[in-house]
FIMIVEX-175541 format. One record per residue (C-alpha): x, y, z; residue in one letter; chain; residue number from 0. Coordinates in nm, 4 decimals. Each point is the difference from the previous one (the first is absolute). Layout:
! residues N
c1 X&c2 Y&c3 Z&type a&mol A&seq NUM
...
END
This chain:
! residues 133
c1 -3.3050&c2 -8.2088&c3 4.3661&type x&mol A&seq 0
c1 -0.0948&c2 -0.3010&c3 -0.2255&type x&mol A&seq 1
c1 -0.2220&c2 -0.0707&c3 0.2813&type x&mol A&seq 2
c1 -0.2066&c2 0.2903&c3 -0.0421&type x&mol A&seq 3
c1 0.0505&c2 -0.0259&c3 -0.3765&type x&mol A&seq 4
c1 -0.1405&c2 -0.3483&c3 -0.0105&type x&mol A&seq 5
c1 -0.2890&c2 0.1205&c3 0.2719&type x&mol A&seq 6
c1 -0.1252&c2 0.3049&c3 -0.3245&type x&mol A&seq 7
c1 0.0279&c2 -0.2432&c3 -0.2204&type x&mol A&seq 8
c1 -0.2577&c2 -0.2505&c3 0.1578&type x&mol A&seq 9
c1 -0.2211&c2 0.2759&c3 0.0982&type x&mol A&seq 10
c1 0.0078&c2 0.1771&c3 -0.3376&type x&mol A&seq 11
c1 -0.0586&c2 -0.3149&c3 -0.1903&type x&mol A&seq 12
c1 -0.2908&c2 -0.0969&c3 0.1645&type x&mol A&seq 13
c1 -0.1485&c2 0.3842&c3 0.0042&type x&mol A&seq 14
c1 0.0497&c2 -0.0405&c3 -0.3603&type x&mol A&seq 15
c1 -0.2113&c2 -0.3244&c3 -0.0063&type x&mol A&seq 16
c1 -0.2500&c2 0.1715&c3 0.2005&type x&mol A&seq 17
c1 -0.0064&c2 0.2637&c3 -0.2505&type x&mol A&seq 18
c1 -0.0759&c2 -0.2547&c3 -0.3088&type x&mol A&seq 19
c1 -0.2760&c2 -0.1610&c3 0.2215&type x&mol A&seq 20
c1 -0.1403&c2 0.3482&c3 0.0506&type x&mol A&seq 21
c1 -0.0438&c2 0.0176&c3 -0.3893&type x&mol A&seq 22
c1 -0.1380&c2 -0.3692&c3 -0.0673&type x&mol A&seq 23
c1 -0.2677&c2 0.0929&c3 0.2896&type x&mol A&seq 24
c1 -0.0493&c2 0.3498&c3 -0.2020&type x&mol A&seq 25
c1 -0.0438&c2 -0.2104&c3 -0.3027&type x&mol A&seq 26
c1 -0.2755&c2 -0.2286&c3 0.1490&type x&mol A&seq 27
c1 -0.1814&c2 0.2345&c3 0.1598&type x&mol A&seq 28
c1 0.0897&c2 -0.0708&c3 0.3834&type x&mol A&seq 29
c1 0.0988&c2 0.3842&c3 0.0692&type x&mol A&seq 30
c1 -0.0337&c2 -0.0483&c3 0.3987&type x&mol A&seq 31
c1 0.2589&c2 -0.2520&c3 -0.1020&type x&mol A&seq 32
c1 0.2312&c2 0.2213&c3 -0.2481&type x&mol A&seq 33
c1 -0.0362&c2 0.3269&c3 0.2412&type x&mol A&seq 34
c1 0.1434&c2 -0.2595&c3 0.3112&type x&mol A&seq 35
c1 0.2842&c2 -0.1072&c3 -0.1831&type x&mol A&seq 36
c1 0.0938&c2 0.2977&c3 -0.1228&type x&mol A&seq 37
c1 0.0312&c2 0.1196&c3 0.3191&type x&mol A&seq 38
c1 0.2218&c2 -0.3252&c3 0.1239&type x&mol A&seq 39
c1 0.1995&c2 0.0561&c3 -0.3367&type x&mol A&seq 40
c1 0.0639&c2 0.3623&c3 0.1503&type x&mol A&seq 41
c1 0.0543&c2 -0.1206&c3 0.3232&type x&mol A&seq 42
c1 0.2656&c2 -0.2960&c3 -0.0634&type x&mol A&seq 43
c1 0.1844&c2 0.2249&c3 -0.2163&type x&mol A&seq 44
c1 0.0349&c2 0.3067&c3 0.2698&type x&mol A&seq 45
c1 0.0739&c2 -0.2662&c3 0.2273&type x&mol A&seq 46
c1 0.2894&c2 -0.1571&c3 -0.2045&type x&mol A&seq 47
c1 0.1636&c2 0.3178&c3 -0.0166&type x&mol A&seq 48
c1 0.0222&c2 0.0524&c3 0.3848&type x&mol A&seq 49
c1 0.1537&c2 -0.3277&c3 0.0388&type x&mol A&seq 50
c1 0.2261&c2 0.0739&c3 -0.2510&type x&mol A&seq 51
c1 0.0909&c2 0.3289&c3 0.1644&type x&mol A&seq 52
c1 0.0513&c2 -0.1981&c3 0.3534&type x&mol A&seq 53
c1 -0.3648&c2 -0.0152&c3 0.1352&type x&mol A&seq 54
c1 -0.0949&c2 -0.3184&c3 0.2179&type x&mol A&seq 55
c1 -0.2982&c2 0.0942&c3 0.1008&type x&mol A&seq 56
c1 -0.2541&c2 0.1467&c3 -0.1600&type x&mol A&seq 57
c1 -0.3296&c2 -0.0329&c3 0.1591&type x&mol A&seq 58
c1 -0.2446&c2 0.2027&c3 -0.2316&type x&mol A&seq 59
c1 -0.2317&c2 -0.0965&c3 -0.2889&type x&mol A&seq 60
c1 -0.0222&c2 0.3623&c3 -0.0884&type x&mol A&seq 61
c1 0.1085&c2 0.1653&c3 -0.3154&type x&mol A&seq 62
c1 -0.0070&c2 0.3353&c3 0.1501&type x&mol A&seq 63
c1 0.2068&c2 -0.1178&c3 0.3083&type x&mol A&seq 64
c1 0.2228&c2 -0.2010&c3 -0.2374&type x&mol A&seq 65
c1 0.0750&c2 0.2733&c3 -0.2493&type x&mol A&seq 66
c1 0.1152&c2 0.2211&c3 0.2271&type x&mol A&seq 67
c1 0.2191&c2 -0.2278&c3 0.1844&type x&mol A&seq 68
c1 0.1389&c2 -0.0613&c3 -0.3419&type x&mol A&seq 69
c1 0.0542&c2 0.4209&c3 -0.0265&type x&mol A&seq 70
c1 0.2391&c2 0.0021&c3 0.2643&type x&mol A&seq 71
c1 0.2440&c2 -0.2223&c3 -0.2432&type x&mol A&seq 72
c1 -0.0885&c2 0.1563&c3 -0.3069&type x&mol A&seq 73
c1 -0.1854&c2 0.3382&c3 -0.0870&type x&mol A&seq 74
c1 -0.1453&c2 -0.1173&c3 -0.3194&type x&mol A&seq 75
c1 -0.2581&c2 -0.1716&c3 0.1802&type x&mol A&seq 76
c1 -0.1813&c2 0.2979&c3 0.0460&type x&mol A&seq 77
c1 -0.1134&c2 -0.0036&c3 -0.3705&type x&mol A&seq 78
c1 -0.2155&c2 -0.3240&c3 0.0672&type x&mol A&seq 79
c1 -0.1627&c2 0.1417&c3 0.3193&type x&mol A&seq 80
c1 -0.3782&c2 0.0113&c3 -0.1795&type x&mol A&seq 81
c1 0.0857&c2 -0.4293&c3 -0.0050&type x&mol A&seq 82
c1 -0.1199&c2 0.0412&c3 0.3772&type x&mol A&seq 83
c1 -0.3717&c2 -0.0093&c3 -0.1004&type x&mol A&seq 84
c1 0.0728&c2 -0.3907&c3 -0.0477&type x&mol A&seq 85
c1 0.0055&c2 -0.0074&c3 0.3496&type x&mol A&seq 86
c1 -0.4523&c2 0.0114&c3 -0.0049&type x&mol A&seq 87
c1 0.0381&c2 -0.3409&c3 -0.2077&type x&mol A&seq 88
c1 0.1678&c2 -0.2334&c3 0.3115&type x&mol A&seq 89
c1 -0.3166&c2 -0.0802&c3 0.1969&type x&mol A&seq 90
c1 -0.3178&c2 0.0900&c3 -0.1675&type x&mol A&seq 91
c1 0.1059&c2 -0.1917&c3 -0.3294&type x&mol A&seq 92
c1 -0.0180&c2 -0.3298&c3 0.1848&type x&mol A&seq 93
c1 -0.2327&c2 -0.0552&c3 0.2730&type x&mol A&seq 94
c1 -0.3482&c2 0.0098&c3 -0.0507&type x&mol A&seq 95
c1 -0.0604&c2 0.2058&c3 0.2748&type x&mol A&seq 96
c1 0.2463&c2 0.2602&c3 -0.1031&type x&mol A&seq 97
c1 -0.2746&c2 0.2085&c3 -0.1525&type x&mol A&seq 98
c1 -0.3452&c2 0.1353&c3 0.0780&type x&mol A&seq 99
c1 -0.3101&c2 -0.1976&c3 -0.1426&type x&mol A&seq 100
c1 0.1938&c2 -0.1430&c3 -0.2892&type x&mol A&seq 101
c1 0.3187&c2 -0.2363&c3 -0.0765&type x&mol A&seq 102
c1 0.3037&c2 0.0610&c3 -0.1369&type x&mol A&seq 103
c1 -0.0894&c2 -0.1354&c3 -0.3384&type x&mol A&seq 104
c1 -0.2433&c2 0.1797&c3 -0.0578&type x&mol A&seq 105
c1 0.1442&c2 0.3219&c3 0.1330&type x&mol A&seq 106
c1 0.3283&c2 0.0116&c3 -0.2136&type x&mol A&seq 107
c1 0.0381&c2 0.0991&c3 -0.3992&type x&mol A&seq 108
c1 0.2177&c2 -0.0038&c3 -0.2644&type x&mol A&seq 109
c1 0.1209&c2 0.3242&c3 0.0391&type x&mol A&seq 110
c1 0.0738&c2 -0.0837&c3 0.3705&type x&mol A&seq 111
c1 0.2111&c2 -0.2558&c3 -0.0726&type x&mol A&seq 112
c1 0.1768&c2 0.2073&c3 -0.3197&type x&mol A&seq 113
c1 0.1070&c2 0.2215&c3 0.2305&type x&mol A&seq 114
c1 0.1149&c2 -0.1907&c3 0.2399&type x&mol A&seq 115
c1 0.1856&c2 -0.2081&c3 -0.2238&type x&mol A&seq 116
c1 0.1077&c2 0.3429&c3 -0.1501&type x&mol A&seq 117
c1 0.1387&c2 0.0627&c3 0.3551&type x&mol A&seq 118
c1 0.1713&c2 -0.3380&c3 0.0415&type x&mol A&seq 119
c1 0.2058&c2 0.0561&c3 -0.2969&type x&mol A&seq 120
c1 0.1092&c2 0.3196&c3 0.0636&type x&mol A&seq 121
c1 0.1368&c2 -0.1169&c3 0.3357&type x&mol A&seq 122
c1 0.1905&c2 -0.3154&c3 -0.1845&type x&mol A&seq 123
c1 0.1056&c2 0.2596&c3 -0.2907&type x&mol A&seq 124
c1 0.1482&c2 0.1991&c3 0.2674&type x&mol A&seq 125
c1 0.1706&c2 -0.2782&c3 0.1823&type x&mol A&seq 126
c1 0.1263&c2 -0.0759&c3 -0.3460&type x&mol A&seq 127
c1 0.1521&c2 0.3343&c3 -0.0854&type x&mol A&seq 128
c1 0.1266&c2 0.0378&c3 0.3966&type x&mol A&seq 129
c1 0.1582&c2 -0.2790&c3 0.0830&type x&mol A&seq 130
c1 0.1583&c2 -0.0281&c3 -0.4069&type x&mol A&seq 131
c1 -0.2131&c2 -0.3862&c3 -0.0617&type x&mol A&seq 132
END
């Protein structure tokens, strides 16, 4: 069990370092930035908490596929389902070919990357509150 412990606890941290880098990039203005590591914020923390739960392998980047592995261990992951829509930030955000006719910097806005920021802490929050941090 401290094995699995230890594995959250690496995975959470880091989500929650993802998280602050999602804000600085908020704060300067790189939203493709903020909305991408939102998402990995999200991601990284879902993750943690199947490896806590026993989970070895966990081949998925997506928030939809993650949360609902995550509802077979505990139903109050269902209240954070909407965090899902992070999943449309994990490609086109970064490559410049992820869009049509314009890049990623250009494309993405402040209130993009509120809300996904919005939807990265909710996901840590609930971590928080489920697993008693």
């Amino acid at each position: 069990m401290d094995n699995l412990k230890r594995e959250f606890e690496i995975w959470f941290e880091q989500a929650k370092f993802d998280l602050k880098a999602a804000k600085d990039s908020l704060k300067s203005a790189n939203y493709e930035w903020s909305c991408f590591q939102a998402q990995q914020a999200a991601e990284k923390a879902l993750k943690g908490f199947l490896y806590l739960k026993g989970e070895d392998i966990i081949l998925t980047h997506s928030i939809f596929k993650l949360i609902k592995k995550c509802m077979v261990f505990d139903k109050k992951f269902k209240e954070i389902e909407q965090c899902r829509e992070l999943d449309k930030y994990y490609i086109p955000t970064r490559y410049a070919n992820g869009l049509p006719d314009v890049i990623p910097h250009e494309f993405y806005t402040k209130e993009d990357a509120t809300i996904c920021v919005e939807y990265a802490e909710t996901v840590i929050s609930t971590l928080e509150r489920i697993v008693n941090i």
